[in-house]
Each structure stands twice: as C-alpha cells, then as structure tokens.
C-alpha positions in Angstrom: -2.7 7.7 -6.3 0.6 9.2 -4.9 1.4 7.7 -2.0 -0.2 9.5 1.4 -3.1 10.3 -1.2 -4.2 6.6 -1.8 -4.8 6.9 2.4 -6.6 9.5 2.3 -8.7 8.3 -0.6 -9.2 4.9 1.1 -10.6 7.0 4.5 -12.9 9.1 2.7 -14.4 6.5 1.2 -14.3 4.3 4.6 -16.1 7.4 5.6 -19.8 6.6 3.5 -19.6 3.6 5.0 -23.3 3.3 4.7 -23.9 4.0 0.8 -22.5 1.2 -1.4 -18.5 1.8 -2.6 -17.0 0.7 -6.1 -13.7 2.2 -5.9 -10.4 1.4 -8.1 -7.0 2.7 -7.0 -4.1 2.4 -9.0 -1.1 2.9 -6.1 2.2 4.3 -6.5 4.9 5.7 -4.9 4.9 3.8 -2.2 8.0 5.6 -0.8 5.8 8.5 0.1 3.4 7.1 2.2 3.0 9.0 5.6 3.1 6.6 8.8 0.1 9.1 10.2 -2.2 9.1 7.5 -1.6 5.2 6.4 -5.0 3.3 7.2 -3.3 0.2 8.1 -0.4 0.3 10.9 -2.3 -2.1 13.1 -1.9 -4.7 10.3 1.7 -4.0 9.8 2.0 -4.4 13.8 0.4 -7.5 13.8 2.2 -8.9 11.4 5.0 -8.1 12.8 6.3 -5.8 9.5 6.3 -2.1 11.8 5.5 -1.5 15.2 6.0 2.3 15.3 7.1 5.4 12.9 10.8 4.3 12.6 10.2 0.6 11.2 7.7 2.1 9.0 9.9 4.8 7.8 12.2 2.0 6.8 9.5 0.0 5.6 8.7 3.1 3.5 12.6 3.3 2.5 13.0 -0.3 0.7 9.6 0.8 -1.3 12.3 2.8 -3.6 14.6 -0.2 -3.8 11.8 -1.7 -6.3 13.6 -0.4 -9.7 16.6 1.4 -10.7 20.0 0.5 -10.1 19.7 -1.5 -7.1 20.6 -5.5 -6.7 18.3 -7.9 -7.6 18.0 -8.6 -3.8 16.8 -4.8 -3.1 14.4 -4.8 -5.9 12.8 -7.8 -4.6 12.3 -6.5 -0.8 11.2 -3.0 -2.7 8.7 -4.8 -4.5 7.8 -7.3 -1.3 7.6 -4.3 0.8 5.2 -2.3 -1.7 3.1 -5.2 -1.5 2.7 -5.4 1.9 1.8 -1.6 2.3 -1.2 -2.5 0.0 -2.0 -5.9 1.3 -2.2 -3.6 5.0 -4.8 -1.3 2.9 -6.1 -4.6 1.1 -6.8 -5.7 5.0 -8.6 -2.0 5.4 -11.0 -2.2 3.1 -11.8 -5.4 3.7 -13.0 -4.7 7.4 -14.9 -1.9 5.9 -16.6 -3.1 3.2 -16.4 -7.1 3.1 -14.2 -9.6 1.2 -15.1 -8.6 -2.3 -12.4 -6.1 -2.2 -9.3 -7.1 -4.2 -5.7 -6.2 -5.3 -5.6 -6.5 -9.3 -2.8 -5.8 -11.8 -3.7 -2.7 -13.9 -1.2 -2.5 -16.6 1.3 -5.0 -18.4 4.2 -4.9 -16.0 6.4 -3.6 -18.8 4.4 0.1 -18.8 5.0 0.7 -15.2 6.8 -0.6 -12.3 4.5 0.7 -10.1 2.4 -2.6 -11.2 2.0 -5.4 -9.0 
C-alpha cells in the first residue's frame, strides 16, 4: 500500500482488535508516509530516529534516496530509513496483535525496489 495508506490499513485493522487478524501488506512509497497518520512515532522517538514532524519529514525524505541516481551512500540510508518506517509499524502490530507478526520479502528484489 502507498504510503499514508499502509497506516491507515494497519489502524483499521488494529481497530477489530477483538476478532482474529491475518493481514499481508506489501509497503511502498515510503516517501509518502504522513507524520499524522503513521501508527508508530513513539517508536521512532524512542529510538531516537524522529522526535517530532521535521525529523520525520526528513526521515520521510531519505526514503526516496533508495534507487535512482543517488550514491551508493544515499541509497543505503533510503533503504535503512524505509526499513525503519516499517520496523516502527513492525513494532505496531506487534503490541496489537502479539509476536507472530513479521516483515517478509514479497518479490525477488530484481522486480521491485520497493522489496526489502
């Protein structure tokens, strides 16, 4: 899901809390997430990756450094920095809905860069 929409997603599923959840979410566009609808800013606070809107929104930035014509450098804190917006939602649905929730690689990395 684009971006904001794999938050939203996430809530509304946090949201049936009581009925069992199988849910599979194939994230991209990490450059579009939205600092108010992201379910996980305490975990970026307390890992000390964004404590407000503005280190998020650069947080946010790097995600487009993950391909294209950037260095090597960029790409690799694009791709770092994808991952840690999805470990933060990794953390989410964890507290939610226990420790069987997991981050999996959907595609050979060759189709899509969006992969991790």
């Amino acid at each position: 899901l684009c971006g904001a929409a794999t938050d939203i997603a996430l809530r509304s599923a946090a949201s049936v809390a009581k009925a069992e959840v199988r849910l599979c979410v194939a994230t991209c566009c990490h450059h579009s997430c939205d600092y108010d609808l992201y379910v996980a800013r305490s975990f970026l606070v307390e890992v000390g990756a964004a404590r407000g809107r503005k280190e998020f929104q650069m947080l946010q930035k790097s995600c487009g450094w993950s391909f294209g014509v950037a260095s090597a450098e960029k790409r690799r804190i694009g791709l770092l920095s994808k991952r840690l917006l999805d470990l933060g939602r990794l953390h989410f649905l964890r507290a939610k809905f226990g420790q069987g929730s997991t981050i999996k690689a959907y595609c050979e990395p060759r189709l899509s860069p969006e992969n991790l």
